[in-house]
C-alpha positions as CSV (number, residue, x, y, z in Angstrom):
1,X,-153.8,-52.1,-158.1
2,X,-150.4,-50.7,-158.1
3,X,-149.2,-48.8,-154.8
4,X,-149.2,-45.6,-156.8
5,X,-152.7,-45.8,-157.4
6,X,-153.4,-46.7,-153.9
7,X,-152.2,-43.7,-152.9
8,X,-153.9,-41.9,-155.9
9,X,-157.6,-43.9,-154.5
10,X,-156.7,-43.1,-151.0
11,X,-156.3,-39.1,-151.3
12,X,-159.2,-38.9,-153.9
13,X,-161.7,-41.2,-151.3
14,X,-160.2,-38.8,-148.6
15,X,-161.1,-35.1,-150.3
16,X,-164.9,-36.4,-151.3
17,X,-165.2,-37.5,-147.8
18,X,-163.7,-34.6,-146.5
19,X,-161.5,-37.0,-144.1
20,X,-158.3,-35.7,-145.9
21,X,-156.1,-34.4,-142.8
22,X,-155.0,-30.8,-144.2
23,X,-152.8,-28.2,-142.7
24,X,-153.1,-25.7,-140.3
25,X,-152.0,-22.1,-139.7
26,X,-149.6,-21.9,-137.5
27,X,-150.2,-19.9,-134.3
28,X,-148.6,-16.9,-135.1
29,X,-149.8,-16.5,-138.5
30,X,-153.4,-16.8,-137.2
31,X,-153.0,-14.3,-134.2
32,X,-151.8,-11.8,-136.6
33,X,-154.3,-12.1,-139.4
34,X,-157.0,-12.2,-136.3
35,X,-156.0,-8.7,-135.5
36,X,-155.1,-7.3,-138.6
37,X,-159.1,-8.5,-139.2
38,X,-159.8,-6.5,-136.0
39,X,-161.6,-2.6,-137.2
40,X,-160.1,-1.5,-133.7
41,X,-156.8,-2.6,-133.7
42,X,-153.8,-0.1,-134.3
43,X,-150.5,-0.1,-135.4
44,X,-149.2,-0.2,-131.8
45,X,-151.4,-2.9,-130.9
46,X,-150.1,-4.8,-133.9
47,X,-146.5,-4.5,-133.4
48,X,-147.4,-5.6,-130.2
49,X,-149.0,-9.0,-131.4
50,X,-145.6,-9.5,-133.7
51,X,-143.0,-8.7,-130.9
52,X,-144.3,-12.6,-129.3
53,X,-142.3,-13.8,-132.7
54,X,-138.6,-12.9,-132.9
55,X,-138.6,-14.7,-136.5
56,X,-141.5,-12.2,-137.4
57,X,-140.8,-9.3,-135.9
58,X,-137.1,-9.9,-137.5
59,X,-139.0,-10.1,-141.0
60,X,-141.0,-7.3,-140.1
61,X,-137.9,-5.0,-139.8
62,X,-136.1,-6.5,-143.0
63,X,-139.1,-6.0,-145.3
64,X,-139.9,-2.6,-143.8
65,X,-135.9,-1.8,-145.0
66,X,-136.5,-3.6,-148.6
67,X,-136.8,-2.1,-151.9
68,X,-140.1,-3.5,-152.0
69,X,-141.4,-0.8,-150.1
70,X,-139.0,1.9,-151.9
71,X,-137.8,3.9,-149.3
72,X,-134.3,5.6,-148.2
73,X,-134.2,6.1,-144.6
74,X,-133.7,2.8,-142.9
75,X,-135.7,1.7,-139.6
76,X,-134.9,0.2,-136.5
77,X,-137.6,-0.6,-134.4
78,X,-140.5,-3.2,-134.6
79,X,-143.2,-0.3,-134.3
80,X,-141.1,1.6,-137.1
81,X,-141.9,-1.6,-139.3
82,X,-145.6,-1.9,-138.6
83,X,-146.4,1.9,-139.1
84,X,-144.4,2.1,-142.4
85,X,-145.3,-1.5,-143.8
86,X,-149.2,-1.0,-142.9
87,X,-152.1,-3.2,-141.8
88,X,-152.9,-5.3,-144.4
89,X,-149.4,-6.3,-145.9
90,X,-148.3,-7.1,-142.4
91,X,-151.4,-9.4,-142.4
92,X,-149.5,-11.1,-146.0
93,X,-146.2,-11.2,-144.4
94,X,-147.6,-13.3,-141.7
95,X,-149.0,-15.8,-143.6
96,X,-146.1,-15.7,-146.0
97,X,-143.9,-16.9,-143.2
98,X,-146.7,-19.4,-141.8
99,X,-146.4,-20.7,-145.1
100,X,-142.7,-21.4,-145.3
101,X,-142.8,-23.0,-142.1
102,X,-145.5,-25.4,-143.5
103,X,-143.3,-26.7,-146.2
104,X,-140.8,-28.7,-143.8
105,X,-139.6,-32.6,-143.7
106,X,-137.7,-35.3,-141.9
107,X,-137.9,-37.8,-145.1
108,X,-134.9,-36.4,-147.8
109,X,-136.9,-36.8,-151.0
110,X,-140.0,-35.2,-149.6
111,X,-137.8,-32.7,-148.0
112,X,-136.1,-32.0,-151.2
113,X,-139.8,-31.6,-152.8
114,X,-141.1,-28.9,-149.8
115,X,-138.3,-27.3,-150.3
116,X,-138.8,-27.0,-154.6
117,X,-142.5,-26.3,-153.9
118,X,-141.5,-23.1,-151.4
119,X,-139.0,-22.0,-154.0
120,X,-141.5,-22.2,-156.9
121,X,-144.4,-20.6,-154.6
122,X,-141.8,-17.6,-154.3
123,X,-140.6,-17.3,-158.2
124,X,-144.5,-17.3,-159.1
125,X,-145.0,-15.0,-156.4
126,X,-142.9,-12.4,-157.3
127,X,-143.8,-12.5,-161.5
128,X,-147.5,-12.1,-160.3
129,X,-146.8,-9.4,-158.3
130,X,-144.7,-7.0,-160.6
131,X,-147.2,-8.0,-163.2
132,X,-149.9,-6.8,-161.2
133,X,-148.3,-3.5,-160.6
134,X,-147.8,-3.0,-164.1
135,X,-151.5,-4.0,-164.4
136,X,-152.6,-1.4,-162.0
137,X,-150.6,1.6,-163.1
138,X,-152.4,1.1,-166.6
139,X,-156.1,0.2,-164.8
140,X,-156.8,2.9,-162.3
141,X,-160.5,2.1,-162.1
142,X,-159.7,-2.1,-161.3
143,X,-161.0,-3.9,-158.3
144,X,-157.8,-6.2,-158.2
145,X,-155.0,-4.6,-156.3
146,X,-151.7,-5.6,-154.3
147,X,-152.7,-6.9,-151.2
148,X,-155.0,-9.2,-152.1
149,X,-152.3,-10.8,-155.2
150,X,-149.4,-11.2,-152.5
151,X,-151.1,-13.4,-150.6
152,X,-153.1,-15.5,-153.3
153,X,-149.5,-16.2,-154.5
154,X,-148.1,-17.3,-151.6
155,X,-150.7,-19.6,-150.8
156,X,-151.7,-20.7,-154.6
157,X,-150.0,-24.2,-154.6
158,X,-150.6,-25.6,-151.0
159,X,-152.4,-28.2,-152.2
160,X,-149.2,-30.0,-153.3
161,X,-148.6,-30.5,-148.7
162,X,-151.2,-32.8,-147.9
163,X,-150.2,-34.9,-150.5
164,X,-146.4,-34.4,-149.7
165,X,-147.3,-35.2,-145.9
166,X,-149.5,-38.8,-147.2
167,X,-146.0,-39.6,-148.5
168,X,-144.2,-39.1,-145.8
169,X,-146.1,-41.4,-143.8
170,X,-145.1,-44.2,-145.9
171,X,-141.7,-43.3,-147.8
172,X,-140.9,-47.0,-148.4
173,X,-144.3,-47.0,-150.9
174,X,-145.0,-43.8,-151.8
175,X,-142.1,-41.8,-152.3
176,X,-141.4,-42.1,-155.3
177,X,-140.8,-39.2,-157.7
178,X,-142.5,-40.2,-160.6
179,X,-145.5,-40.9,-158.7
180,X,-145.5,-38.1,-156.6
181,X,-145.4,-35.7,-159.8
182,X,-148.2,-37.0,-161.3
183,X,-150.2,-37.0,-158.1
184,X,-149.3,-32.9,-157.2
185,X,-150.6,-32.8,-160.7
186,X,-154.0,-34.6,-160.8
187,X,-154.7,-33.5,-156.9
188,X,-153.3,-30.3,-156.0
189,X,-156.1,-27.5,-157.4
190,X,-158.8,-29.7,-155.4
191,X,-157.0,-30.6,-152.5
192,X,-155.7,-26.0,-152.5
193,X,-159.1,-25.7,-153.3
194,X,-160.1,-27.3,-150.1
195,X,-157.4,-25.9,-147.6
196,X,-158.5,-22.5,-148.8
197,X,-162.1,-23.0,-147.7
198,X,-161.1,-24.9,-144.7
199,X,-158.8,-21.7,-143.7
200,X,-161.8,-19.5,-144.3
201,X,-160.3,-18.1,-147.3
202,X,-162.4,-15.8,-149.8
203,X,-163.0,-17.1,-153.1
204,X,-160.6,-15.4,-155.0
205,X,-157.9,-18.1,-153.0
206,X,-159.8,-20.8,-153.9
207,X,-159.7,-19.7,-157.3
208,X,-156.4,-19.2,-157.6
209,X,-155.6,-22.6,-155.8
210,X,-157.7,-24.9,-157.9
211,X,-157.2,-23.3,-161.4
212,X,-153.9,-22.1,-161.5
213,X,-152.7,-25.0,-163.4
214,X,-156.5,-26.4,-164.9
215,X,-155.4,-26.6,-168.6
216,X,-159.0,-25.6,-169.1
217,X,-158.7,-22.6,-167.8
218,X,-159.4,-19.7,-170.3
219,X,-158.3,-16.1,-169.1
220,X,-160.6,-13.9,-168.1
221,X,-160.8,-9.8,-166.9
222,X,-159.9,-8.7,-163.6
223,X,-159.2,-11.8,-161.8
224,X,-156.2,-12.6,-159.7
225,X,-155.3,-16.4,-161.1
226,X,-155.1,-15.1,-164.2
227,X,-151.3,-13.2,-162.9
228,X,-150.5,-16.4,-161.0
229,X,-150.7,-18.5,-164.5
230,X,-148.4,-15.6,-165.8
231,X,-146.0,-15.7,-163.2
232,X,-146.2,-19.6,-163.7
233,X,-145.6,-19.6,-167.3
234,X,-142.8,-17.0,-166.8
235,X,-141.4,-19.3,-164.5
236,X,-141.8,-22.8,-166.6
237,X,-143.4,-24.1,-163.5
238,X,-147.1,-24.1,-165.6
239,X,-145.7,-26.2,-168.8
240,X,-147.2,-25.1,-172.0
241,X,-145.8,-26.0,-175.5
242,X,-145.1,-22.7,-176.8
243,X,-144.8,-19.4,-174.2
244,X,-144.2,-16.6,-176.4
245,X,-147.8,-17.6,-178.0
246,X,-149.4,-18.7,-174.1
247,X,-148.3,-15.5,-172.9
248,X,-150.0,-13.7,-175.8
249,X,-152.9,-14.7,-175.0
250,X,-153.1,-12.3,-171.8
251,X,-151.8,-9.2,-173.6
252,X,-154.5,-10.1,-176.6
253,X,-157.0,-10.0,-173.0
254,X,-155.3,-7.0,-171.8
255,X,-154.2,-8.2,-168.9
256,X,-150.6,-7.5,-170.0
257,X,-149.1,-4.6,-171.9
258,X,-147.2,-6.8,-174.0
259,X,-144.8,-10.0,-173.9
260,X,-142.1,-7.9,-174.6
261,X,-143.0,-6.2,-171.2
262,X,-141.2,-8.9,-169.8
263,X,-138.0,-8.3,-171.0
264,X,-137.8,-4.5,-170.6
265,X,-135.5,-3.0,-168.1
266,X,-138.5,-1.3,-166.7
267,X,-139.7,-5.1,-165.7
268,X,-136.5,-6.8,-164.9
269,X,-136.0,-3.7,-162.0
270,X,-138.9,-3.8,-160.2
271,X,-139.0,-7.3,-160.6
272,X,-135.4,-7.4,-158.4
273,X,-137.3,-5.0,-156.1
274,X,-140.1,-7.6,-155.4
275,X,-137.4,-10.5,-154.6
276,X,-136.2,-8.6,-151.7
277,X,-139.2,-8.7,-149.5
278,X,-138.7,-12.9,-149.9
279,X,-135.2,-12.7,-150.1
């Protein structure tokens, strides 16, 4: 058996056993999602949660100043942030930052892979989202909404970690590029799949995570992958032989206005205005 399958036998034996080691919130991401899950908390309470953080709290203030959030008058203050930003997206912005402090090495190559995987997450994070506006302004009556499609697509391809961090362990064998593509692309939906539940994620995560890049996947109505594959396939990251005709296939569902959308000026602005909360 060749080392590449090895590895290959080793992570598939170590998700049906459910012995694969996977990754874990970090602290600060898990204190502010706990209270942001908390019917009783308030904005002061919250800001106070965020002010242990200087990174957050920084992030806070920046994204509460973005043209994500569209407003003029700038603010200053943590507590300024939390009362214009709200609740819920301060509960995303959390686990946003969790998850680029997840994506870290000591080994180059695997370093040099975290770092594409982050940079990807964010590209396919920000199509899905601007699509999803334009979804919503045309679908009043929709369950789907904003919240809920900023954090699937932050957290849609953490599958590819576990396997990144088996590599790590033994660079001499297993890092190696070729192998490691075509082992992010046979294990990464179950092994996202997995970290989702194991997180206490609700199914439309796990969802997103394991089908996002199943070539079986047909679109559907009203379902939150379905902009992630879009953002994906805008993004070439989700390789298909012919986009115009892939993309298509979503405005034929109604899930986009049109492919064209894409290129309108209407598009490429708020699209800009979505990069900044990342940026």
């Amino acid at each position: 058996m060749s080392t590449e399958n090895a590895l290959l036998t080793i992570l598939i034996d170590r998700i049906n056993s459910d012995t694969l080691v996977l990754p874990t919130l970090p602290d600060a991401a898990v204190r502010v999602r706990k209270a942001a899950d908390d019917p009783d908390v308030n904005l002061m309470q919250m800001a106070e949660v965020i002010s242990h953080d200087p990174a957050l709290s920084a992030r806070m203030i920046k994204v509460a100043n973005s043209a994500f959030l569209g407003r003029s008058v700038k603010v200053n203050t943590l507590n300024q942030a939390v009362t214009r930003i709200g609740l819920r997206q301060i509960k995303n912005i959390a686990t946003a930052m969790a998850m680029e402090q997840l994506f870290v090495s000591n080994n180059k190559l695997i370093k040099t892979y975290m770092d594409k995987a982050w940079q990807k997450t964010l590209k396919v994070a920000c199509q899905a989202i601007t699509t999803m506006d334009f979804y919503l302004k045309a679908h009043k009556h929709t369950s789907l909404n904003r919240d809920t499609i900023t954090l699937a697509s932050l957290v849609f391809n953490i599958g590819v970690l576990p396997i990144l961090t088996e590599a790590e362990r033994h660079p001499e064998v297993f890092a190696n590029p070729s192998f490691l593509a075509h082992a992010i692309q046979k294990l990464a939906g179950r092994i996202g799949g997995a970290i989702m539940r194991e997180w206490g994620f609700t199914e439309e995560f796990i969802d997103a995570a394991e089908n996002w890049s199943n070539p079986n996947y047909k679109p559907q109505q009203d379902c939150y992958v379905d902009f992630i594959r879009v953002g994906a396939i805008l993004e070439g990251i989700l390789q298909v032989s012919d986009k115009t005709a892939s993309l298509q296939v979503y405005a034929d569902k109604g899930i986009i206005e049109s492919v064209e959308m894409f290129t309108s000026d209407e598009y490429i602005h708020a699209l800009e205005d979505i990069r900044t909360m990342f940026a």
